[in-house]
ZAZALO-960053 format. One record per residue (C-alpha): residue in three letters; x, y negated, z. Coordinates in steps of 0.05 Angstrom, whole numbers, plus 5000, padded with zeros to 4 digits. Layout:
N
residuo=ALA | x=X | y=Y | z=Z .
...
//
This chain:
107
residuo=UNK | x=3299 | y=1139 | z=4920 .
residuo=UNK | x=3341 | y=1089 | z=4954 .
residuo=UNK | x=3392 | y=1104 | z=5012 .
residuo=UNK | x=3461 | y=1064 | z=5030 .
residuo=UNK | x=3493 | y=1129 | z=5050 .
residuo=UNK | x=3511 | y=1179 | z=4995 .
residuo=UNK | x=3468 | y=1229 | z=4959 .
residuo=UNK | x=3482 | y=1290 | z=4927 .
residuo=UNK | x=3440 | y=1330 | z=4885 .
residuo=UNK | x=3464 | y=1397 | z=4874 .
residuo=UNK | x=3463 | y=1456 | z=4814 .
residuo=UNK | x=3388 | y=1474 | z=4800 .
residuo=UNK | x=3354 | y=1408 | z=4825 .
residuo=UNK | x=3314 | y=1361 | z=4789 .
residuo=UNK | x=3296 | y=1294 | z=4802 .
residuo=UNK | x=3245 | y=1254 | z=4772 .
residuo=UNK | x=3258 | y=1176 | z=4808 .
residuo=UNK | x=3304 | y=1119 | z=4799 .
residuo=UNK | x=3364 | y=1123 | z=4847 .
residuo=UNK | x=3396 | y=1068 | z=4893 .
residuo=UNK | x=3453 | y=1093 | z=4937 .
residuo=UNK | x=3526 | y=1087 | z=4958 .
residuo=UNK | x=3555 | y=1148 | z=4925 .
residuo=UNK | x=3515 | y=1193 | z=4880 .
residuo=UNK | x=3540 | y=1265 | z=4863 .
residuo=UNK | x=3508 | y=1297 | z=4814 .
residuo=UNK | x=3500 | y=1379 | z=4795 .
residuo=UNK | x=3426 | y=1377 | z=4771 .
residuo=UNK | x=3386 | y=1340 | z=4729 .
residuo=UNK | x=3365 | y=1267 | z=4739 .
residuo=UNK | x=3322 | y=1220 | z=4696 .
residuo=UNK | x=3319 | y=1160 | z=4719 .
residuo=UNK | x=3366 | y=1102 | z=4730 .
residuo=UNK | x=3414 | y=1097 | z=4777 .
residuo=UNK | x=3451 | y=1040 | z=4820 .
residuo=UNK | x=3505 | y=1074 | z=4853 .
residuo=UNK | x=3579 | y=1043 | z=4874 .
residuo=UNK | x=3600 | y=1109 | z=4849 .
residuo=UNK | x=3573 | y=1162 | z=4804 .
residuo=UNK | x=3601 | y=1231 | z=4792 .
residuo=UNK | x=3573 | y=1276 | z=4739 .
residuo=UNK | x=3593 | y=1340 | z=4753 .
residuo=UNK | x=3596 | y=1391 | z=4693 .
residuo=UNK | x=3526 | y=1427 | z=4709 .
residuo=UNK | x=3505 | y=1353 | z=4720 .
residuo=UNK | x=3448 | y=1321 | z=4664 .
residuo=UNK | x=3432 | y=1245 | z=4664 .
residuo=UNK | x=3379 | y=1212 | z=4629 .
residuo=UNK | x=3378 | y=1139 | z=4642 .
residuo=UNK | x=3419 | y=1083 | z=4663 .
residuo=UNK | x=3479 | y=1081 | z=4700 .
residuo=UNK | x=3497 | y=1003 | z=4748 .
residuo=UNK | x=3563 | y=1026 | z=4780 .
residuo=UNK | x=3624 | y=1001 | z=4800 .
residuo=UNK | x=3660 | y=1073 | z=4785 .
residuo=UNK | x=3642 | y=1132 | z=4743 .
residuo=UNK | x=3669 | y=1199 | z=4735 .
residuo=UNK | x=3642 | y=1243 | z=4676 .
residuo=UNK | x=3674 | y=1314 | z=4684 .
residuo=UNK | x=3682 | y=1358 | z=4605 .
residuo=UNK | x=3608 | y=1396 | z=4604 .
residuo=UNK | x=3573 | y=1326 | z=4639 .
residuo=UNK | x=3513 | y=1297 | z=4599 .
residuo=UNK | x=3499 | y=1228 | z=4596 .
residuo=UNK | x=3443 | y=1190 | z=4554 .
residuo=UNK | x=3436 | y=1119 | z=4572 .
residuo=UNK | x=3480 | y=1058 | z=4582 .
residuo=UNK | x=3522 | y=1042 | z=4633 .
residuo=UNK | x=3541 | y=0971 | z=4666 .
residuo=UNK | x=3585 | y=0950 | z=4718 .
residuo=UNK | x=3570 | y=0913 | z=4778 .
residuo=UNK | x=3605 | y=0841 | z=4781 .
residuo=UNK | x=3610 | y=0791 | z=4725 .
residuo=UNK | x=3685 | y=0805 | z=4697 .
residuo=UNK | x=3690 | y=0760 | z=4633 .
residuo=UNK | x=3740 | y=0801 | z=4572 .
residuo=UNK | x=3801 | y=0761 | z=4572 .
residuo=UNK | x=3801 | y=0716 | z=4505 .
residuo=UNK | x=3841 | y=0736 | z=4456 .
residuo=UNK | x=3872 | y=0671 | z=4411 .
residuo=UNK | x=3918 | y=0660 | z=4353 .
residuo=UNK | x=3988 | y=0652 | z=4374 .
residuo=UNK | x=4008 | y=0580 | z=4382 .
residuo=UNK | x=4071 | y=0565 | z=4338 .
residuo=UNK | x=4118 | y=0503 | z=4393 .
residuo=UNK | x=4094 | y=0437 | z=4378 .
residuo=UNK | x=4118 | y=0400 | z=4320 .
residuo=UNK | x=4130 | y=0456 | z=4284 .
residuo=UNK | x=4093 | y=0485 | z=4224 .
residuo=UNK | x=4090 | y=0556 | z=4204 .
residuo=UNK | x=4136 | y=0579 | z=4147 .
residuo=UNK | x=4108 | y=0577 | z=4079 .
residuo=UNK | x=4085 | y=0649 | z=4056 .
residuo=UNK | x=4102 | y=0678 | z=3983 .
residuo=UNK | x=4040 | y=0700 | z=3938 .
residuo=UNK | x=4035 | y=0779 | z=3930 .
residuo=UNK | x=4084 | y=0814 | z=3881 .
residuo=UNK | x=4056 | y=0859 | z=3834 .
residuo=UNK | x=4084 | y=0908 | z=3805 .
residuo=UNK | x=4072 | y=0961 | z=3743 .
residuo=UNK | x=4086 | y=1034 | z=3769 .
residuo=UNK | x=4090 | y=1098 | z=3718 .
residuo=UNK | x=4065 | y=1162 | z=3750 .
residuo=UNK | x=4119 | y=1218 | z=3750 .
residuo=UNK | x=4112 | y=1278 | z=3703 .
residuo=UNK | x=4112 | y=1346 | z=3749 .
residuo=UNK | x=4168 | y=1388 | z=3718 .
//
């Protein structure tokens, strides 16, 4: 099923096809994957397959079973040590203490 508008499928339908719109809405059942800008499961709403979106809205009762991916190629930001100011070297750290500790007789 592809359309660029949006497509809704409401409470009680089922839909056996991958999907390919703007917008999808959905109240029924679905299994198949779906390329959407925006997909809404609605709490009626059943999914099986995978989601390609740019938004997603699950409301409490949705199901989903299948992954989902965003559109675009956004890289996680990497995450380093922090640098300590040049020509400086970290303070020395002291080994571990231990120490011997009695349990307390209950009275």
């Amino acid at each position: 099923m592809d359309t660029t508008g949006n497509l809704v499928i409401g409470e009680g339908a089922k839909v056996i096809a991958d999907i390919k719109a703007n917008n999808v809405s959905i109240s029924g059942a679905v299994k198949g994957n779906v390329n959407a800008n925006r997909v809404e499961i609605l709490e009626t709403g059943r999914v099986w397959g995978d989601l390609t979106i740019n938004s997603l809205l699950l409301n409490e009762g949705a199901y989903l079973r299948g992954q989902t991916t965003m559109h675009g190629d956004i890289e996680p930001p990497l995450i380093e040590a922090p640098k300590s100011p040049s020509g400086t070297k970290p303070a020395p750290t002291s080994p571990p203490t231990i120490v011997d500790v009695e349990p307390t007789k209950k009275r």
